[in-house]
N, C-alpha and C positions, 0 to 999 in steps of 0.2 A: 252495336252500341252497348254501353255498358250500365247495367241496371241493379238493383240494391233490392234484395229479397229477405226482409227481417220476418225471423223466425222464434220463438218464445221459448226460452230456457230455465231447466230447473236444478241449477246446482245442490248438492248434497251440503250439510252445514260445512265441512272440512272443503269443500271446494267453494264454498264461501268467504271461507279465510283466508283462501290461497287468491280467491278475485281480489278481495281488500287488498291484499298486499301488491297484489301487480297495479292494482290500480296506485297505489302510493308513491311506488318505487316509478309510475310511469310521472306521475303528479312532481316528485322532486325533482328529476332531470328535466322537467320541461322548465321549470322554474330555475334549477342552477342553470343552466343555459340562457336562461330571459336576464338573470342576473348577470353572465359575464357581457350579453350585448350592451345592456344599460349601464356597468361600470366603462367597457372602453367607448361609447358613445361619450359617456362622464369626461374621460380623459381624451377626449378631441379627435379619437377614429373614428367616429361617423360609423358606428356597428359594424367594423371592418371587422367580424369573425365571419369566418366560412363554416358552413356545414362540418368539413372534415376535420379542421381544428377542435370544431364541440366535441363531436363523434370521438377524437383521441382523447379528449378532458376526460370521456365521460369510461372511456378502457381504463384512464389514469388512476379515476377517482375510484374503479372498483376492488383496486390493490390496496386502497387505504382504509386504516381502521373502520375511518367514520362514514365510509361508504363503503364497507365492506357486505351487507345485508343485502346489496344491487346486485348478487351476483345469486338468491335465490329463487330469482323469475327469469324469464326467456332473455335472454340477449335483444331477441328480433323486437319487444314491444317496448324497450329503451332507445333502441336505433328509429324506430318509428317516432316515439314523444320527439328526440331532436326533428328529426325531420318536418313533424309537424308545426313546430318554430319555425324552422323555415320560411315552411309556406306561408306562414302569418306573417312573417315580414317580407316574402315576396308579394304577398295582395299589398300590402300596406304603402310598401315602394312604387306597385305599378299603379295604387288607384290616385297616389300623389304624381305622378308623372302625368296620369288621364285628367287628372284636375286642371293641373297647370297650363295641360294643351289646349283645356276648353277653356278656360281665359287668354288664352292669348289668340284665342280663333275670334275671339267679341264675344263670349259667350252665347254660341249657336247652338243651336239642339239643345236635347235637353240632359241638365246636369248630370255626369256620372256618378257614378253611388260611389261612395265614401266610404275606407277599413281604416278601423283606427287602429293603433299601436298593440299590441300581445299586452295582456294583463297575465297578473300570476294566477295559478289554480289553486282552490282551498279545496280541504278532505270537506266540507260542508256545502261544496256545490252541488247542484238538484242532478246535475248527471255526470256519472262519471264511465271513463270509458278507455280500454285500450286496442290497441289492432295488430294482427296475426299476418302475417304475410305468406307467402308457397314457401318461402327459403326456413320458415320455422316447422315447416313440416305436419301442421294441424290437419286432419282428416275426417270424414263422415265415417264414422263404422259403418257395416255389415248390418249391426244390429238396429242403426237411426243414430248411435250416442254422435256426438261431437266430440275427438280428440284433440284436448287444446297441452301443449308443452308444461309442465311443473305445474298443471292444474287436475288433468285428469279427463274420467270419459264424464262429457257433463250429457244430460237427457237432455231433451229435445222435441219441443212438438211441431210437426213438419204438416204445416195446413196447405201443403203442395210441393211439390218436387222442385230439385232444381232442373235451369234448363243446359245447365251447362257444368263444369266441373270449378268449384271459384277461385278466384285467383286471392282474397285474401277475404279474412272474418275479421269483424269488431264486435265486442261486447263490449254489450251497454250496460249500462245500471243506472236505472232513473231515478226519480225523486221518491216514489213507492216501494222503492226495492226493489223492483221489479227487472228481470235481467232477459236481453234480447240477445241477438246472435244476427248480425247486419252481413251477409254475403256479398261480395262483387263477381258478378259473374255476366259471360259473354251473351249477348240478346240477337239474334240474327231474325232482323226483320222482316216478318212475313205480312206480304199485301192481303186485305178481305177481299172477297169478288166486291165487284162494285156495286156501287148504294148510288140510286140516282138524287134523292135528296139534298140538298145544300141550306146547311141553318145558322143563322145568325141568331145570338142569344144576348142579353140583355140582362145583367145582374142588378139586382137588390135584395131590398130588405126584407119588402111583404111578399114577396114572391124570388124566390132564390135565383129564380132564371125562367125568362119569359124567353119562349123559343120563335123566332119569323112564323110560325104555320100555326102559330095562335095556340100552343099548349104554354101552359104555367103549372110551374114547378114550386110549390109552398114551400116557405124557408121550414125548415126542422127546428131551428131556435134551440141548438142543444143545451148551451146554457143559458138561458133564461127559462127553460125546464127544468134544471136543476139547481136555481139558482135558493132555493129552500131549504134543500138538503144538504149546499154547500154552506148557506148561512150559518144553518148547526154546526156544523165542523169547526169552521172558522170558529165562533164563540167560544166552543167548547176549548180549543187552542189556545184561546187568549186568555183563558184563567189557570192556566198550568202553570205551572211555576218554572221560571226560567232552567235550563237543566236538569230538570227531573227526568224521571223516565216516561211518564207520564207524557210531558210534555211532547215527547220524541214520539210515542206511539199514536197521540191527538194529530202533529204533524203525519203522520204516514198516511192517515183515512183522510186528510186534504186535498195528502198528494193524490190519492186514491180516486177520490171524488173525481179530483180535477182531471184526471186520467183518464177514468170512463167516459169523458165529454170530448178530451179531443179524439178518444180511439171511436164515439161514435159518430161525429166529426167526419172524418178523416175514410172512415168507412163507406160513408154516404156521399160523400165525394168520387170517389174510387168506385161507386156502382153507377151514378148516373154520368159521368165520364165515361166509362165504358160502354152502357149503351149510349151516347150520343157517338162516339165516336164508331163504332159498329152497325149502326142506323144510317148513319149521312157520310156523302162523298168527302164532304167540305163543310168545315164550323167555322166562325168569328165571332170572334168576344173585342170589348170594349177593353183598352189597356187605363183601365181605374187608377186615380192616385189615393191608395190605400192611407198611406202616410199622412195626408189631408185631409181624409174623410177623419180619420183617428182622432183629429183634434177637433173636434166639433161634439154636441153635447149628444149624436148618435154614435160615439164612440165603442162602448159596450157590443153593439151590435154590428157593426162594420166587422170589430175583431171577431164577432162570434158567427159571423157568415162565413170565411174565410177563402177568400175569393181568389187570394195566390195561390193558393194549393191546389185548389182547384183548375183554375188555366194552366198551373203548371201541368197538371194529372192532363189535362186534354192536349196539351202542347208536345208531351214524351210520347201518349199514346199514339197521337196522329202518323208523329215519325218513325215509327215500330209499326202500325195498321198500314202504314201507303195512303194515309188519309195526306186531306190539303189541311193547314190550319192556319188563319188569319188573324194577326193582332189591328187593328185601328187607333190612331192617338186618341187622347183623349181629349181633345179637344174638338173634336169633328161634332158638331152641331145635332146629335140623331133625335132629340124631344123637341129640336125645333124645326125639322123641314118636313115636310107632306111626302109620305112614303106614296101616292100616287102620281101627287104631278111633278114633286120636286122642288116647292115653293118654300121658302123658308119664313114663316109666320112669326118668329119670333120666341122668346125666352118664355116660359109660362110656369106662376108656381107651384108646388108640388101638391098643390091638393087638387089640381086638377088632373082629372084620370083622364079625361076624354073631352077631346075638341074637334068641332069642327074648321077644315080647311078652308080660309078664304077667299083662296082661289078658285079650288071644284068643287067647293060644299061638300068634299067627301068625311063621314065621321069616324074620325080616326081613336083606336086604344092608345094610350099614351105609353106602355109599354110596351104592345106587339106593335107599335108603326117604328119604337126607335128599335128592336130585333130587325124588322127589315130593314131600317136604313143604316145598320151596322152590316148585314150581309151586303149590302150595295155599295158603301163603302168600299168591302176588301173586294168587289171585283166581283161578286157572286150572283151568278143571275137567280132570281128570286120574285116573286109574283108578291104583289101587295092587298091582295082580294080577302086574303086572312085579317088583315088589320084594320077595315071598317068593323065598326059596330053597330048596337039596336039605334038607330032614329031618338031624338029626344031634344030638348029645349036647346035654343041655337044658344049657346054659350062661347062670345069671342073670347077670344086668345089674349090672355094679359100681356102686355110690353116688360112685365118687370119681373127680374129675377128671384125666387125665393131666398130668401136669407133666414138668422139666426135671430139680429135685431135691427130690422128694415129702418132706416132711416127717411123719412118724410122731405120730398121735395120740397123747397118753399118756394110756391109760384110767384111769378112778377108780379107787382100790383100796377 
C-alpha cells in the first residue's frame, strides 16, 4: 500500500525564490488550463479538452514571449499542475454521475459526497504546493539533503527513515511559511503477533474516546487551550493596516498559532491510534455525521476533537498492522439498548451519564455500555461486565430526545 511520509524542510533564501517561482509558474498553468476548459464549455463542448491537448497548449505557450519565464522551472512540475486539473474534473464528472445513480435508485443508502467544479489558484492561498515525479529525477543525497531540479540541494530533517525508495515528492508551503517535503513511497504490510483483545470505542467530547473495557481517554481540547493565545493574535491582526508589512508578519504568528494546534492535534491522534491498534486484535468506531454535528452551537468543539482523522489514522493502520477494523452506521441505536440483556430502553438526554436497565436492573455507564454495543455491533465478541457501575438512586430512563430547543408537547385535554 501506498503511504505519505511528510518530512520538514529548510530551504536556503535563494532556494526560496526559486520555491516561489515554481510555485507561480505551477499556479498559472493550472489556471490557463481551467480557463481554456471554461471558455469551450462557454462555447457548447461540454469541457471537451483532453489532457494531451492542454499538455501541447502548455509546450506552445512556452515558446512565446509572454510565457516565455515557464521554461525556468522543471518541466515535470507544469506536466503535474495539468494533470492535476484533470483529476479535479474527473472527481467532479464521476461524483455527478454517483449523484445521479443514487436518484434514480429512490435515493437508497446514503448520499454520495459531492466535488464541485476546479476554482482558480491565487499566490494568497494559505498553501501552496508543487509535485516531483521519478521521471524529473529528484534524489536523497548521501548527505540527508534533498535534490529537487532548478531548486537545488534543499536540508531536511528526517525524524525517520524511509521505508522504501519514493516514487514522487511534493512541497508544500503553508500558511506559516513553513515548507514540508510529502514523500510517496511503497508500505509492505507487516502483520503484529496477535493481540487477543477486541475494543469498541465511543467518541466525544468530555472524553475523546471511551474504550468497551471501561478506559477513558480525556479529550486534550487543543484549541480551546489555546484559544487565549490565539485571541492575541487575531487582535493584534486586525489593527494592522491593510498591506503593510506589518500586517503580513501579524498574519504569519496566526498562522503560526493555528499550526501548533493542529500539528499537536494531529500528533496525539497518531499516538493513541497506534497504541490501540498494536494493543487489540480488532477496533470499531461509530461512523459519526461530522457535518451535522458542525452545525449545532458545539460546533467549535466537534471541529476541535477531530474525529476523521482520527478513524482515518485507525482505518490505514489496521490495514498495514493485520488488524480487523469496523465502521458501524450511525444510526445504530448504541446509548439506547442495554449492553447486557439487549433491551432497547429508549432515547435518553445527554445529561444523563448513567441509567439503570429496565429490564435486568443492570447499571449501566452511558458511555462504556455504548463502546460495548458498538463492538457488538460489528460483530465482535465482547463481554459487558466492564460497563455496569457504582449502585445509586434508581433514575428511569427518559422517552425524550435531547435537543438544542426542545419543543413542549401539548397534552389532550
Amino acid at each position: 500500500m501506498q503511504l505519505r511520509y511528510s518530512y520538514r524542510l529548510y530551504p536556503a533564501p535563494g532556494q526560496r525564490s526559486a520555491l516561489a517561482r515554481a510555485f507561480g509558474c505551477a499556479r498559472v498553468v493550472f489556471n490557463d488550463g481551467l480557463r481554456a476548459r471554461q471558455d469551450a464549455h462557454a462555447a457548447g463542448l461540454a469541457y471537451n479538452i483532453t489532457g494531451a491537448e492542454l499538455s501541447a497548449a502548455l509546450t506552445t505557450a512556452k515558446g512565446t514571449e509572454a510565457r516565455a519565464w515557464l521554461g525556468e522551472v522543471s518541466a515535470v512540475i507544469l506536466q503535474q499542475s495539468v494533470a492535476d486539473l484533470n483529476t479535479a474534473y474527473r472527481r467532479f464528472f464521476d461524483s455527478r454521475k454517483a449523484l445521479r445513480e443514487w436518484q434514480a435508485a429512490g435515493r437508497k443508502g446514503p448520499k454520495p459526497p459531492e466535488a464541485g467544479l476546479p476554482r482558480f489558484k491565487s499566490r494568497k492561498d494559505r498553501r501552496q504546493a508543487v509535485r516531483f515525479t521519478a521521471s524529473s529525477r529528484f534524489r536523497v543525497l548521501p548527505g540527508g539533503r534533498l535534490r529537487l531540479p532548478k531548486i537545488g540541494d534543499v536540508q531536511v530533517r528526517w525524524s525517520r527513515d524511509l521505508p522504501s525508495a519514493p516514487s514522487s515528492v511534493t512541497v508544500i508551503m503553508d500558511a506559516a511559511g513553513r515548507y514540508f517535503a510529502s514523500f510517496v513511497v511503497e508500505a509492505t504490510p507487516a502483520a503484529l503477533p496477535g493481540a487477543g483483545p477486541v475494543t469498541g470505542i465511543d467518541l466525544g467530547l468530555t472524553h475523546f474516546a471511551v474504550l468497551s473495557d471501561g478506559t477513558k481517554i480525556a479529550s486534550p481540547r487543543f484549541l480551546r487551550r489555546a484559544e487565549r493565545k490565539l485571541r492575541r493574535a487575531q487582535r493584534s491582526l486586525s489593527r494592522k493596516q491593510d498591506g503593510s508589512r506589518n500586517r503580513d508578519k501579524a498574519r504569519v504568528k496566526v498562522a503560526r498559532a493555528h499550526g501548533r494546534v493542529a500539528d499537536a492535534r494531529r500528533e496525539f491522534c497518531h499516538q493513541l491510534s497506534t497504541a490501540l491498534i498494536r494493543d487489540n486484535q480488532a477496533v470499531a468506531v461509530e461512523d459519526l455525521c461530522v457535518k451535522g454535528l458542525a452545525r449545532t452551537r458545539l460546533a467549535k468543539s466537534v471541529h476541535d476533537a477531530g474525529w476523521p482523522a482520527f478513524t482515518a489514522m485507525l482505518e490505514y493502520k489496521a490495514r498495514l498492522c493485520g488488524r480487523e477494523f469496523h465502521r458501524i452506521g450511525r444510526f445504530e441505536p448504541t446509548s439506547q439498548v442495554c449492553s447486557a440483556c439487549r433491551v432497547k430502553d429508549g432515547p435518553k438526554p445527554l445529561h444523563i451519564r448513567a441509567w439503570q436497565c429496565q429490564a435486568c436492573g443492570a447499571w449501566l455507564d452511558r458511555d462504556i455500555n455504548a463502546a460495548v454495543n458498538v463492538a457488538k455491533a460489528a460483530g465482535l465478541a465482547v463481554t459487558a461486565c466492564r460497563a455496569q457501575v457504582r449502585p445509586g438512586p434508581r433514575v428511569p430512563a427518559q422517552r425524550r430526545e435531547a435537543g438544542t430547543h426542545p419543543k413542549p408537547r401539548r397534552e389532550a385535554a
